[in-house]
C-alpha positions as CSV (number, residue, x, y, z in Angstrom):
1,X,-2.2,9.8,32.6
2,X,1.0,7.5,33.2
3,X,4.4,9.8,32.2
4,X,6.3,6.3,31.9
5,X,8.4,7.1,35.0
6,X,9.5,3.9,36.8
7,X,10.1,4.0,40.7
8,X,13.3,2.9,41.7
9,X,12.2,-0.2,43.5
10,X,9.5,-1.9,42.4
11,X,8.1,-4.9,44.4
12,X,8.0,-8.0,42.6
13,X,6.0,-10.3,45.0
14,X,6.6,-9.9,48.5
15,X,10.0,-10.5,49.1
16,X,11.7,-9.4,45.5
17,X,12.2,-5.9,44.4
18,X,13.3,-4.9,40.9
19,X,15.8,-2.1,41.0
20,X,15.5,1.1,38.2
21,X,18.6,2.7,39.3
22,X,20.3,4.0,35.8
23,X,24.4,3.3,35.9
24,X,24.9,7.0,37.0
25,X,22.7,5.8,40.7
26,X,24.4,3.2,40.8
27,X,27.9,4.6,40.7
28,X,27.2,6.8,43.6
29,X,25.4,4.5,45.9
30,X,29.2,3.0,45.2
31,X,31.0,5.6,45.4
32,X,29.5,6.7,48.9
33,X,29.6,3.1,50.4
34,X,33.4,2.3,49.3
35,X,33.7,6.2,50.7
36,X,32.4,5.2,54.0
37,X,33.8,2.0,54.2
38,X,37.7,4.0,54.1
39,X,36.7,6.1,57.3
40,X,34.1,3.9,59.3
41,X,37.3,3.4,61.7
42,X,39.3,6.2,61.7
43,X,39.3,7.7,64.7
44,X,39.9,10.8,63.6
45,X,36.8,10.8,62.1
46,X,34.7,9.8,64.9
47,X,33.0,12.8,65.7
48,X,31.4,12.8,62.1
49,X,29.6,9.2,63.2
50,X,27.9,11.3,66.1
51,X,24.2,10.6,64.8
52,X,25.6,7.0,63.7
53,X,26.6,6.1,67.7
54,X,24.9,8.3,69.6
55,X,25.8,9.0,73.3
56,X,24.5,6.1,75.5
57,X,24.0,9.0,78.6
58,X,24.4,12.5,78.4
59,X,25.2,13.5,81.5
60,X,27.0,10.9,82.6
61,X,30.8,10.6,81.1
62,X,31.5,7.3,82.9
63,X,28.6,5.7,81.7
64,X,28.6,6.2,78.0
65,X,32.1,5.5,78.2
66,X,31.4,2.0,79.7
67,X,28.6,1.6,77.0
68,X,31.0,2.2,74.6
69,X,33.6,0.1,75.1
70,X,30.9,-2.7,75.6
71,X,29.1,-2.1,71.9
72,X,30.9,0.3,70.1
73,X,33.4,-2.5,68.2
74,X,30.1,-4.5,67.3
75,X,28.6,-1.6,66.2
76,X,30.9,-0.4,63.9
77,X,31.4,-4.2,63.1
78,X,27.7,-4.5,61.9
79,X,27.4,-1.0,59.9
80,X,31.1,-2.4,57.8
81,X,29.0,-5.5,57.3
82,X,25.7,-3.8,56.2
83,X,27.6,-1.7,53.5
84,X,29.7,-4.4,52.4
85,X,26.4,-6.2,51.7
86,X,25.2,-3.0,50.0
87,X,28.4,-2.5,47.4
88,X,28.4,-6.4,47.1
89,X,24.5,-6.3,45.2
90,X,24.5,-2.9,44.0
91,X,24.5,-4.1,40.4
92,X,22.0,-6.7,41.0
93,X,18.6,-5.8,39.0
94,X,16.7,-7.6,41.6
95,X,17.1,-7.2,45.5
96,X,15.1,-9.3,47.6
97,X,14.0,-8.0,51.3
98,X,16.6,-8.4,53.2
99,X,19.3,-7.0,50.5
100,X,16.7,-3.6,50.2
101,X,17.1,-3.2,54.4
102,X,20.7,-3.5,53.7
103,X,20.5,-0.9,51.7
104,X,18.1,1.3,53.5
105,X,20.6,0.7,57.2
106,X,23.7,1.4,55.2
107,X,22.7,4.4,53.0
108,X,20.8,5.9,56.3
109,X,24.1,5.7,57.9
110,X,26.4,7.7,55.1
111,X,23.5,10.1,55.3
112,X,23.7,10.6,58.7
113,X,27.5,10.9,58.2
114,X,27.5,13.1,55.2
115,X,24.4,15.1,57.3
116,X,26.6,15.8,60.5
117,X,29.6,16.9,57.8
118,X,27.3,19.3,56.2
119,X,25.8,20.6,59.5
120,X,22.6,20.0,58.3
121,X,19.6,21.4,60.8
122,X,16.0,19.9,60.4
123,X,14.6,23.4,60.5
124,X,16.3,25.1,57.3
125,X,17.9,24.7,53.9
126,X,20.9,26.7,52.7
127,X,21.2,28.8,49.8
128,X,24.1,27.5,48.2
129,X,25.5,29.3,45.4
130,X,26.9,27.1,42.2
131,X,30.6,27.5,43.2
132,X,29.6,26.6,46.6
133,X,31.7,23.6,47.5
134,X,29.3,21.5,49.8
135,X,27.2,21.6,46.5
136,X,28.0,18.5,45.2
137,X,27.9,16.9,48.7
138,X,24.4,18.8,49.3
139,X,22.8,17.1,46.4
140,X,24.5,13.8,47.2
141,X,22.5,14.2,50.4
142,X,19.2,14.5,49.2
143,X,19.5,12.4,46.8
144,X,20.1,9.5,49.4
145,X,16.9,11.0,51.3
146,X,15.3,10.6,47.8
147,X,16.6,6.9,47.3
148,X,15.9,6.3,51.3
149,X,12.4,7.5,51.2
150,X,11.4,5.0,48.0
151,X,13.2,2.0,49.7
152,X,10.7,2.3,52.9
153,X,7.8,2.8,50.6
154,X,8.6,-0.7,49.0
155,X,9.4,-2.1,51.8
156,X,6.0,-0.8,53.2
157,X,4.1,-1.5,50.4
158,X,4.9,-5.3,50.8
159,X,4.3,-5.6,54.2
């Protein structure tokens, strides 16, 4: 029995995708990009891009440091670039491949930024109460990990 419901992406040949994100999806896959676009290089913020840039060596300083001064500008460089490309299509009905990778690189990297915010662990979910205020930021959260797990499927699904 078919309900009617519509996946978000739906392949449309092997290289297109038709996007079923209502206005409300839409608005926050904006929202978050433009967000992360306004901290992506403050430096004060940094330590929230942990998961983003990891360390190059743990247990040697010198090292990473090196490493980081080597990529670190290109990195940030490409991850700008990659959600520009995102907000710059997000009300496009159709996406084709390399827009949907866009969008699964850049809405991985707000949820590994919003993640490390939230102190999210792999092993446990919090009990948040409704006046909790990481609520709103919790949901936000999985509902990337929602919209992130259908882009691979299409993606996969193509291949």
């Amino acid at each position: 029995m078919a309900f009617g419901f519509r996946r978000p992406f739906q392949a449309k040949g092997g290289d297109r995708f038709i996007v079923n994100l209502g206005e409300r999806e839409r608005a926050v896959v904006r929202a978050v990009c433009e967000d992360m676009l306004g901290t992506i290089d403050d430096p004060d913020l940094q330590p929230l891009f942990r998961r983003v840039y990891p360390v190059a060596h743990a247990t040697d300083p010198g090292i990473d440091a090196a490493y980081q001064e080597m990529v670190h500008a290109d990195l940030v460089a490409t991850r700008r670039s990659t959600i520009e490309r995102v907000l710059a299509c997000v009300d496009d009905p159709e996406l084709d491949r390399e827009q949907l990778e866009c969008w699964m690189i850049g809405l991985n990297t707000v949820r590994l930024v919003l993640g490390t915010r939230l102190d999210v662990q792999e092993d446990s979910t919090p009990e948040l109460e409704p006046d909790d205020p990481a609520l709103v930021a919790r949901a936000v959260y999985e509902f990337l990990g929602g919209i992130l797990e259908m882009i691979v499927r299409s993606l996969s699904a193509t291949l």
